[in-house]
N, C-alpha and C positions, 0 to 999 in steps of 0.2 A: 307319412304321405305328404309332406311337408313341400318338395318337388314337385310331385309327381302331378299337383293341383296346379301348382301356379306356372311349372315352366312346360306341360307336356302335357296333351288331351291324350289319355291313355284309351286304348280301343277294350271292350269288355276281354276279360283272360283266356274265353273260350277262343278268340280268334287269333291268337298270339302261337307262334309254334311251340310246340308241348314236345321236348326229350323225353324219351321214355327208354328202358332198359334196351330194348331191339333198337329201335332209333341208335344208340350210344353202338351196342354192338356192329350194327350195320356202317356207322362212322369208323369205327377201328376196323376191319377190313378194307374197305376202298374210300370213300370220302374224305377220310383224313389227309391220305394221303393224295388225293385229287387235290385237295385245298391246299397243301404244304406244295408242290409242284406249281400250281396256278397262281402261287403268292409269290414265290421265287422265278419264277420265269416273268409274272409284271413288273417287279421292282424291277430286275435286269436290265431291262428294256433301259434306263434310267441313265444305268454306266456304260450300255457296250460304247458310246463313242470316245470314251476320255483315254483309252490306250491307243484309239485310231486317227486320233487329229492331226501327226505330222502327214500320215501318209494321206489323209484326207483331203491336209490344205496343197501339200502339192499337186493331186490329182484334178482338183476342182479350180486353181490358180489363187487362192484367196491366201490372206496374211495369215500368220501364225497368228496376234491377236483378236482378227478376224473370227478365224474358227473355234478362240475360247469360247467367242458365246453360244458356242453349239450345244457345251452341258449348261452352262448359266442358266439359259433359255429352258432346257431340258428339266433344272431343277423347281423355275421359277415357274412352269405348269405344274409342277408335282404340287409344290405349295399350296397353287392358288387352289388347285383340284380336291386337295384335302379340306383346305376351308371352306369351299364354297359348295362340292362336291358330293365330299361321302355322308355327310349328314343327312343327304335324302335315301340311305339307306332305311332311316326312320320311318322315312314317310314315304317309302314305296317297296314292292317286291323286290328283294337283293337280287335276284337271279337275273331280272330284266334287267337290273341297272347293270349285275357284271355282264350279259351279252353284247350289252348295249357299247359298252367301254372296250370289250376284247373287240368288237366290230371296227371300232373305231380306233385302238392301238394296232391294228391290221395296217389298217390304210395309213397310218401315218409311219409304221416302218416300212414300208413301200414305197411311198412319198418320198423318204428319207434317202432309202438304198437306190433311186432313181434320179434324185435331185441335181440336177446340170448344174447349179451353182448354188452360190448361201441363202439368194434371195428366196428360192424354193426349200432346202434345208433348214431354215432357222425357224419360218412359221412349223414344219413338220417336226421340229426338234419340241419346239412348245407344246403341240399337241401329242407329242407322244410322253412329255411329264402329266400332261392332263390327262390322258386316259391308262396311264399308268398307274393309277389309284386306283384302278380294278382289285391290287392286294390289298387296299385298306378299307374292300367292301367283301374281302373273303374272311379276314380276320375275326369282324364281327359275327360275319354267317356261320364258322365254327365254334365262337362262345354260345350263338344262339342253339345251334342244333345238340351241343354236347350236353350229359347230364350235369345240374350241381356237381357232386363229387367227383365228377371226370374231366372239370373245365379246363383245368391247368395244364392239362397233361397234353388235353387238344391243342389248347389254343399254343402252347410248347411245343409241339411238333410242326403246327402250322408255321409258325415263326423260323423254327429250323429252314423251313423250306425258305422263307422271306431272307432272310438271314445269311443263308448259303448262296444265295442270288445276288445278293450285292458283294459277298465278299469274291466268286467266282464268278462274277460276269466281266471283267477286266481281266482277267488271266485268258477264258474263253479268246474274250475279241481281239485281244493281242494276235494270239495264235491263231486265230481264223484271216484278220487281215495280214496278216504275213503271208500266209500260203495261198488265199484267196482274194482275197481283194477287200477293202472296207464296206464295198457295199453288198458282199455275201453274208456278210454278218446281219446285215440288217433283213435281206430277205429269211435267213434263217430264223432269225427273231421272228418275222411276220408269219412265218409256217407254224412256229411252235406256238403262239399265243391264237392263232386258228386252231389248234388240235386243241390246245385250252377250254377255246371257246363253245366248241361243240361237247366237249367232256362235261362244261359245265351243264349246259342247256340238256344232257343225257341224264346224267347221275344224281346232279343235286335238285332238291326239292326248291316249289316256288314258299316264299317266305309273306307272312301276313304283315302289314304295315303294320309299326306299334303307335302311330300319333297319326291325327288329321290335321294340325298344325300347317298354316299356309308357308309359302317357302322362307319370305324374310322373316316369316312369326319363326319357324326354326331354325335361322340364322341367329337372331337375337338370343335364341334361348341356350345357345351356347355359350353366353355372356352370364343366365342367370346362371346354368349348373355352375361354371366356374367363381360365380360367388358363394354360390351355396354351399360350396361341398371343399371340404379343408381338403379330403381326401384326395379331390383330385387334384387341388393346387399341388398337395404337395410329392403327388405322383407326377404328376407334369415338368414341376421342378425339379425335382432329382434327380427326374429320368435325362432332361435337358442338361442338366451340369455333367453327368455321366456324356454325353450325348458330349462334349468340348474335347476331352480326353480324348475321345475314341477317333473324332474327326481329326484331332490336332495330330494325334501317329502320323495316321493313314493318307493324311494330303501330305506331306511333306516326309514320308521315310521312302520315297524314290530318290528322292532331290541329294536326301539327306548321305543317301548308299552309292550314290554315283560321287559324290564330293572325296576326297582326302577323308581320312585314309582307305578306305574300301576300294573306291572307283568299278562299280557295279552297274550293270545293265538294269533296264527295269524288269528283264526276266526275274532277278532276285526278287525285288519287290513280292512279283507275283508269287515268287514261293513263301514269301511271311505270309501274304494276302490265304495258301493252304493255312499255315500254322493257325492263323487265326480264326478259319472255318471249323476249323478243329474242336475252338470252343461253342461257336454255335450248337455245335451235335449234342450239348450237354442240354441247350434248351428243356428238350420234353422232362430233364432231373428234374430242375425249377419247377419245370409248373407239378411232377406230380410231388417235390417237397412241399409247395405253396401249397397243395389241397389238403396234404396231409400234416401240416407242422404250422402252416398260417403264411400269409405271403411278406408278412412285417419281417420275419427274422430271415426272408432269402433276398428281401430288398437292401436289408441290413448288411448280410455277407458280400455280397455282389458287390456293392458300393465298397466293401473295406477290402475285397479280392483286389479293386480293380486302383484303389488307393495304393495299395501295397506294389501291384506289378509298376505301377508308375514311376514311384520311386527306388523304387530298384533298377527302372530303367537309365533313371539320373544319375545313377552311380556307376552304372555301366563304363563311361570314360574311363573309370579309375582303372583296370582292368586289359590285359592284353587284347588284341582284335579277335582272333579265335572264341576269345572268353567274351566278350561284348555281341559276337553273334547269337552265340549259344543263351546268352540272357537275351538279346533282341525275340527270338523265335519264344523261347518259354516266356514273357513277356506279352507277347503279343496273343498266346493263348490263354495268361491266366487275366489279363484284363478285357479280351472279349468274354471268357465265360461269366466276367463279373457283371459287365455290361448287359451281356443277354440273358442272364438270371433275371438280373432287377429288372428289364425291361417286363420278363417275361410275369414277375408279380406283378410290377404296377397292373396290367393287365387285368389280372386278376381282381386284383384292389378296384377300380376303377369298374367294372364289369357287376361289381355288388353293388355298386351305388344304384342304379336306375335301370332297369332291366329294357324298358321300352326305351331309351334312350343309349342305347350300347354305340350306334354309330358315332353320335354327337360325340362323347365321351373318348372315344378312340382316336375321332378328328382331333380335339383338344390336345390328347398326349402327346400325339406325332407332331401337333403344329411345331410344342414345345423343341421336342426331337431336333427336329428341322433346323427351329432357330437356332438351339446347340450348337448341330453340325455346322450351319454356315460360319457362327463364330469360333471356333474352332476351329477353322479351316483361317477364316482370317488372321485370326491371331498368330497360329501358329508358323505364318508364312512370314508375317512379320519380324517374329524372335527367331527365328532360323536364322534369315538374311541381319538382322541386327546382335545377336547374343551367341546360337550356336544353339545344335543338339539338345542339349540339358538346358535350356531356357521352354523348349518346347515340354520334355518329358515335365518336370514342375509344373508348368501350366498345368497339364491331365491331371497329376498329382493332387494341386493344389482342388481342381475342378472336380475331380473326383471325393476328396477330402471333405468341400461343402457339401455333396451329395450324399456321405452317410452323415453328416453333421442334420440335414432337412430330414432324414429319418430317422433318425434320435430324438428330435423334439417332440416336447408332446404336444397330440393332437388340441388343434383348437372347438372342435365338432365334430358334425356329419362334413 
């Protein structure tokens, strides 16, 4: 209890919510998949604009660099929202905080799909990262509700759904604003995170606080778990270097497939963008190998799956264009399932540590995630324009590579 005293006033166990066999049973028929659906339609929200921005800035009269900071904006609420946000999952009922968030990613895709110009857009762009972290208060609510031995498997499906949201929400919005217009997307978004909303406030149960901790006392205390607990350093870290890789593909293989030799549309794009949903669907393996074999040796594969797809994608050049597709596609599914393996232990991993503390803990990992992706995305835009193709795949490689290296080491502690 070493934690559990100094960073977190844990409430007596009776008032904590208690999985029980029916509980777990009654999650595997509908809640599960209530909460894998409600995870992936928030994240969504996230990316429909980043396929819609040419036709955007034309409609609205604004610059092309203008309208980049429409996702910027978009990702720099997701950020600030997990840090400063889902931690009060701890210290309040999860159900109100996600009504409270679908109420409010409501009005801001509406906001958004109404917005006459950037200056009305770009605040509703921020608020819709911000209350887009409605899936990183369902996450938790499925570790809490599932049994012990059924966590992985939840929280694994859950993710499936988080997962499938960002990989097909840019294929979606493509195809919506092509035929309908950019700002049909967004009202569609706003319908479906309403049916959400009400599903939640129907189906799922209200959840007991696990801390009375005031709110900067639980900001802070984000600081201690992350010195206390090796576990979750080094869950945060591997998951973040995995996190370089995944971003460094996926921001730059449109760019990459419209270039000599391909000269490809971004509809391509979008079809890898399938290929690689593909591995999310392996999610729920993970989490029930994690329950069943330990989450250490599926954090371990994942990180060497995703080593492995990387640099076979570096070699790819060597290889006719035919034969460099056909590795681009199996590439891009064997290192997302590597990637959402391991995310889906650390999870796990991380979820042992402090049971009344599950949000804080979750905020932490993503934060890491996050930082990943953004470098990842920078970097990789860099070596493209400077180096080429195989500058980029070596990075992931390379990124990937430190990440089963942080899970080979051995532990320093709890």
């Amino acid at each position: 209890m070493r934690l559990h005293m100094s960073s977190t006033k844990v409430l007596p166990h009776a008032a904590l919510p208690v999985a029980n066999k029916a509980t777990d049973q009654s999650l595997s028929r509908s809640r599960i998949w209530l909460m894998a659906a409600g995870a992936g339609l928030s994240v969504a929200s996230l990316y429909y604009s980043q396929p819609m921005l040419g036709v955007l800035a034309g409609d609205i009269g604004a610059s092309g660099q203008a309208t980049g900071l429409v996702p910027t904006l978009t990702q720099l609420g997701y950020a600030l929202g997990i840090l400063l946000l889902a931690p009060l999952g701890d210290r309040h009922d999860r159900r109100s905080i996600m009504l409270v968030k679908a109420a409010l990613l409501v009005l801001a895709l509406l906001l958004a799909g109404l917005s006459p110009s950037l200056s009305i857009l770009l605040p509703a762009s921020f608020l819709i990262g911000l209350s887009a972290t409605l899936a990183q208060d369902i996450v938790p609510a499925a570790a809490t509700l599932a049994a012990e031995e059924q966590r992985g498997k939840v929280v694994g499906t859950v993710m499936t759904g988080l997962l499938t949201g960002i990989l097909l929400s840019r294929v979606i919005s493509g195809l919506v604003a092509e035929q309908y217009g950019w700002r049909a997307m967004f009202f569609i978004a706003a319908a479906t995170i309403l049916l959400t909303g009400l599903a939640i406030r129907r189906y799922l149960p209200r959840f007991q606080p696990s801390t009375t901790l005031p709110y900067l006392s639980l900001l802070g205390s984000l600081f201690t778990l992350w010195r206390k607990h090796d576990a979750l350093r080094r869950a945060a870290i591997a998951q973040g270097l995995l996190s370089v890789g995944f971003s460094a593909f996926w921001s730059t293989l449109a760019i990459m497939l419209h270039n000599s030799p391909f000269h490809m549309g971004s509809a391509a794009a979008g079809t890898f963008g399938l290929a690689g949903a593909a591995g999310a669907l392996a999610a729920p393996l993970a989490g029930h190998l994690a329950d069943r074999r330990g989450p250490e040796i599926v954090t371990r594969a994942g990180a060497a799956l995703a080593t492995l797809a990387f640099v076979m994608l570096s070699l790819a050049p060597l290889w006719s264009m035919s034969v460099q597709l056909v590795l681009l596609a199996l590439g891009a599914v064997l290192f997302d399932l590597g990637v959402q393996a391991s995310l889906i232990a650390h999870q796990a991993v991380i979820y042992r540590i402090d049971p009344a503390a599950r949000s804080r803990l979750n905020a932490m990992l993503f934060v890491c995630m996050f930082i990943g992706m953004s470098l990842g995305s920078v970097l990789a835009s860099l070596l493209l324009g400077s180096y080429g193709w195989s500058a980029v795949t070596a990075l992931a490689a390379i990124a990937s590579l430190l990440a089963l290296v942080v899970r080979c080491l051995k532990p320093t502690g709890n």
